[in-house]
Each structure stands twice: as structure tokens, then as C-alpha cells.
N, C-alpha and C positions, 0 to 999 in steps of 0.2 A: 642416411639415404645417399647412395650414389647420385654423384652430379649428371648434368644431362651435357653429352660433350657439345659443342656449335662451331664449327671451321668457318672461318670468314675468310673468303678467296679475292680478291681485286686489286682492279689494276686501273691508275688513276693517273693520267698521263700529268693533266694540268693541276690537280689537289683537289680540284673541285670533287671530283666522287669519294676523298679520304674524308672530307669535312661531312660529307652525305654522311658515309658506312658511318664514322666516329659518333653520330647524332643515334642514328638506330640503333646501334647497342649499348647504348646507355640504361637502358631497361634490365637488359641482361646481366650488367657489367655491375646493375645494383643490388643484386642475387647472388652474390658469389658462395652461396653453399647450396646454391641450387644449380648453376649453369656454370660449367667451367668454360673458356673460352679462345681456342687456336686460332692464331691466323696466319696466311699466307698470302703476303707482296707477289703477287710477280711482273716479275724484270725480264725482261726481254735483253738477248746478246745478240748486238750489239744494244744501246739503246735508244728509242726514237726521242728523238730532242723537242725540248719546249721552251720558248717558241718553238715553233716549225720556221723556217725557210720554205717559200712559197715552195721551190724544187720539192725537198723531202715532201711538205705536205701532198702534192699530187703525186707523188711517188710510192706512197702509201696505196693510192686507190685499186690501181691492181691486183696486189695480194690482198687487200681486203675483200674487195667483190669475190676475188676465186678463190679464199680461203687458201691460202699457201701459208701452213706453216711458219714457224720462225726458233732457234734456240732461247730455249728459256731458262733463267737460275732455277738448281735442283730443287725439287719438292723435299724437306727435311725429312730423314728417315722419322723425328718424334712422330712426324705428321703422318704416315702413315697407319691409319688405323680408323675403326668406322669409328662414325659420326650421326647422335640424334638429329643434327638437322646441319644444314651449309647453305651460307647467305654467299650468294655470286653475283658480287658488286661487275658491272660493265659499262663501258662507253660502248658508241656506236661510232664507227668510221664508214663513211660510202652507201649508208643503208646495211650494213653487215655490221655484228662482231668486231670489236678493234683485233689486231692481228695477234695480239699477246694471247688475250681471253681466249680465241678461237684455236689457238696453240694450244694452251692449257686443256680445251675441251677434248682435241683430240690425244691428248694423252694416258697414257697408262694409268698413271696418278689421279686423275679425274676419273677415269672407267672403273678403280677397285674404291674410290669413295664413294661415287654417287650410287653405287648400286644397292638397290632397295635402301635409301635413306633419302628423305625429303629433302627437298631444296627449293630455295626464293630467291629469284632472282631481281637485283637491285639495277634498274637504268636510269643516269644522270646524261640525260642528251639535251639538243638543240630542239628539236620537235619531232622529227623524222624516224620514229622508233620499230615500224609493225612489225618489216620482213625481218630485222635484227632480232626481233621477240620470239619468231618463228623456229629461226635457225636456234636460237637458245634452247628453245624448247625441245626439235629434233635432239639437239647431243646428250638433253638430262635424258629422253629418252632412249638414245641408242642407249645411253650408259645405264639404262634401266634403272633409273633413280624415279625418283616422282617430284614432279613440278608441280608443289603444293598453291604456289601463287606469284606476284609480281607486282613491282612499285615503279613509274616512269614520274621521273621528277626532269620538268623540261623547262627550256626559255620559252617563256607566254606572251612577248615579245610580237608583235605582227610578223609573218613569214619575211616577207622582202627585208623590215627592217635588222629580222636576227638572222639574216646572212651576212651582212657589214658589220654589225656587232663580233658574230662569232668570227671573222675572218680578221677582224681587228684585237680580235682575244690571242688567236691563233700563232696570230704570226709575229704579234708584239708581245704577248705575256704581259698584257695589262689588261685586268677585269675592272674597266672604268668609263667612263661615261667619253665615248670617244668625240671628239670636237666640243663637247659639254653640250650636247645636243642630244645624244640619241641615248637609250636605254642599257643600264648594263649588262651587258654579255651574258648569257648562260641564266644556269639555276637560280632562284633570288635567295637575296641573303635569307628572308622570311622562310622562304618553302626547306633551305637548308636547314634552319634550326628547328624549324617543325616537323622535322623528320621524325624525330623520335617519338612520335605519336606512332608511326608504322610499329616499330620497336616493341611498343606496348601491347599493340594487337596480337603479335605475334607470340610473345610471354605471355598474353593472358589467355590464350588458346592453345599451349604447350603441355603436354603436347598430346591430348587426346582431341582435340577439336580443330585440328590444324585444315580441315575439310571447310571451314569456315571460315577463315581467315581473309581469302578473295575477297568474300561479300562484302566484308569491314572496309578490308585498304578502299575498295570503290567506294563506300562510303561514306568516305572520310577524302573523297575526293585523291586520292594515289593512281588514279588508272585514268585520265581525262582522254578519251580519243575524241580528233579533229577529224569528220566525215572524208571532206577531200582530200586534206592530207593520206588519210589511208588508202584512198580510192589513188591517189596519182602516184605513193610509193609503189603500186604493185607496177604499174608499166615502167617506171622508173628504173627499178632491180633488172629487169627483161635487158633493158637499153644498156645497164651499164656492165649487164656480163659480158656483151656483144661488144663493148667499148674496153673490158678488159683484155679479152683475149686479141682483141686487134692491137692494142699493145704491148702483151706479154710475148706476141711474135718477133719484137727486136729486143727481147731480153731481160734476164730477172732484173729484183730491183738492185737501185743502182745504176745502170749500164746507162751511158750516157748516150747508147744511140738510140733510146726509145724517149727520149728529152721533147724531139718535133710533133710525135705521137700524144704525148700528152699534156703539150701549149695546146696543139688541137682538140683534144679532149676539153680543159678548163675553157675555153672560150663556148665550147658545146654546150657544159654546165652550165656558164652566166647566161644563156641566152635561154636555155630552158626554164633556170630559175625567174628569170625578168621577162619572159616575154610569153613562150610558150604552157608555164603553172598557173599565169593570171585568166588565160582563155579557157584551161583545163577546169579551171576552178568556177567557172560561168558557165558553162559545160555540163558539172557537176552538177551544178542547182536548178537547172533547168530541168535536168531528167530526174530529180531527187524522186518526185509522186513515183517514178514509174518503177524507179529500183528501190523504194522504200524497203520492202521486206527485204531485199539482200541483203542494201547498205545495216539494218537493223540486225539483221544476221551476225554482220561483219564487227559491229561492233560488241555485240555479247562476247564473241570469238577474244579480242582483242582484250575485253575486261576482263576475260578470264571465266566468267560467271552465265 
């Protein structure tokens, strides 16, 4: 019997999503005369550094929110070739796509794979995923592929308190209990090694039942959306295009004279994040009765289902 090929695509700044993907194909990886299995790293030229420097880090947000491009290492000619299914592991930067992924999606290489051949897309983020889900979904579709499903493995973490955590992940590259107080950063160890329950789902529905798949990861709990959180990324996104392009006006990234542009940018952030999300979020619950049926909308949308 001919194997079933699976391209596994991701790009994983800090390891944390290498330790996610490595957990979910373990299922497949135990079937080797049934699923053969590619993969592709990509690296971005030059490469963004981890740590980050608080500089890099909001240096990034620009091209993330407007989706700019970046050079990537070449797609390997073996890789060229279709594919029964491709697992497209991604972080989220700025509420967008990290700028690697977003690269790869706009490529040639991405548009002669995904088309007409399934695809699952894998998010390891902080909590902040919808619009980033969205824009995924648009590129499987320009690329006429099919977005069979999706898995968001996030820090559960209280909002306020995994913005100090991740920011102390971030820019020290230590996934550890910062001051021995607060909770560790990111994904938990737990939700990392039980990934490969996702993994199993997805081999036991391979691949004529792959229509099915959503309902499972939901529930088995893979797709958790937070009401307000979804409800305050959408204006969120709005603000930060209008906050990109007012700083891509002094220059791509890099250029040191859009530096004063976005000290005032990250001060906008914190002040949103700690002042302005707590009232949006009181806000939200007040009028819950009234926009039930949308918010209930919103969230089927979101789980896929």
C-alpha cells in the first residue's frame, strides 16, 4: 500500500511550538508503513533573535500587522511535490501571523502545495489568536487548499498576569517562574505533552473522515475561545493597522528613525492592555444578553464547527 505523504511546515521562534508539532506526530511517526513524513523549518534571512531586545521585539510589529514579507531559506526541491495532508505549525505576532509563516504563505511553494490538499493548522500562542486564525484561513484558501481544522494551545494564565510573564519569556529566554511568584510563561508543560492526543484524532480520521476531525479537537477541548478576548481582538487589529502604517511612514524595519514612533506605539500598548481591556471587558459582560446570538455566532466561527 502506498504511504499517505504529511508535510509538516513550522516555524518556532522560542522551541516552544517544536515541542508542540514533535508531541502531535508521534501518532503518525508510529505508522511508518502507513504515513511517510516531510518536514520543513523555516528560517527566515536574516534571523529574528530569541531573546528579543525589547528594540527588535516592537520592531517586528509593523511588518507583522501589514504582513510585509521577509527572505526565507529555500523550499527543498525533494519537498516539492503534493501532499495527502500538511500540518502548518504557527506563532502569532501583533494579533497577525509571525512574519516568517506569513512569508511562506505568500509563496509559490505554499500555493503549488496547498492546493486541493488538506491542511491543520497548529497555534501555540499567549491567548490572543482569532484575527491570526482568520488570515490563516484566507491564504489556505487563496491557495485553494482546504482548512480541514485547527488546534490553539495558549497560556491560561489570567490576561494581565501572561503579559509579564510572556514579556519576561520574551526578552530573557527563560520559561520560569519569574520573581517565583507568578506562573510560567506560555503553553503548560501538561497541555504540551498532551498534544498528541490532537495527533491521534487526526490518524484516526485519515483519511476519509477528515470532515470530522474539528468536532473531536473541540472536544477534547483543542479550540477554548475567551468571549471578550475575541470580541476586543477585533477592534484591536483595526487600531493596530492604523498604528502600523503611522510608523512604516519613517521606514522599513530596522531604520532607526521610526525608533520615537514605536516607544510611542509600546506605551499605547501597556496602557491599553492595563487600563483600557479591563473596562472593555466590563463592557462586554454587561451587554452579553443583548449580543448573545452574535457573540454565540462568533464563537462556532472560531471553533471551526
Amino acid at each position: 500500500m502506498e504511504k499517505q505523504k504529511i508535510l509538516v511546515v513550522s516555524y518556532s521562534q522560542s522551541g516552544q511550538l517544536t515541542e508542540i508539532v514533535s508531541n502531535i506526530i508521534k501518532p503518525f511517526i508510529a505508522q511508518p508503513d502507513k504515513f511517510a513524513l516531510y518536514s520543513h523549518v523555516i528560517v527566515p534571512e536574516p534571523a529574528f533573535p530569541f531573546p528579543w531586545t525589547s528594540e527588535t521585539f516592537y520592531d517586528a510589529f509593523p511588518e507583522s500587522v501589514s504582513e510585509t514579507p521577509v527572505k526565507l531559506n529555500e523550499f527543498p526541491t525533494e519537498l516539492k511535490q503534493k501532499y495527502d495532508l500538511i500540518l502548518l505549525a504557527y506563532q502569532v505576532w501583533y494579533l497577525s501571523p509571525s512574519i516568517p509563516i506569513t512569508s511562506f504563505l505568500m509563496s509559490d511553494d505554499f500555493l503549488r502545495c496547498a492546493e486541493n490538499t488538506p491542511v491543520f493548522s497548529i497555534n501555540g500562542c499567549r491567548n490572543m489568536w482569532y484575527k491570526a486564525h482568520d488570515r490563516i484561513s484566507y491564504f489556505i484558501e487563496k491557495a485553494k487548499g482546504t482548512h480541514i481544522g485547527h488546534l490553539v494551545l495558549f497560556d491560561k494564565a489570567q490576561n494581565l498576569i501572561s503579559v509579564v510573564t510572556i514579556i519576561y519569556w520574551m526578552l530573557n529566554g527563560k520559561k520560569d517562574n519569574y520573581l517565583g511568584i507568578f506562573p510560567k510563561p506560555g503553553v503548560s508543560d501538561q497541555d504540551i505533552q498532551q498534544a498528541e492526543i490532537f495527533g491521534k484524532i487526526l490518524v484516526e480520521h485519515f483519511p476519509d473522515q477528515l470532515n470530522e476531525v474539528q468536532i473531536k479537537i473541540v472536544e477534547q477541548g483543542g479550540v477554548r475561545v475567551i468571549p471578550h478576548l475575541m470580541s476586543m481582538e477585533k477592534k484591536a487589529k483595526r487600531l493596530f493597522q492604523i498604528w502600523a502604517k503611522f510608523v512604516r511612514k519613517k521606514g522599513e524595519a530596522g531604520n532607526p528613525k521610526r525608533q520615537f514612533r514605536l516607544k510611542l506605539f509600546k506605551y499605547y500598548l501597556l496602557f491599553m492592555i492595563y487600563f483600557v481591556s479591563t473596562i472593555a471587558m466590563l463592557l462586554f459582560y454587561l451587554f452579553y444578553p443583548v449580543n448573545y446570538k452574535k457573540i454565540r455566532a462568533n464563537i462556532k466561527h472560531y471553533q471551526g464547527i
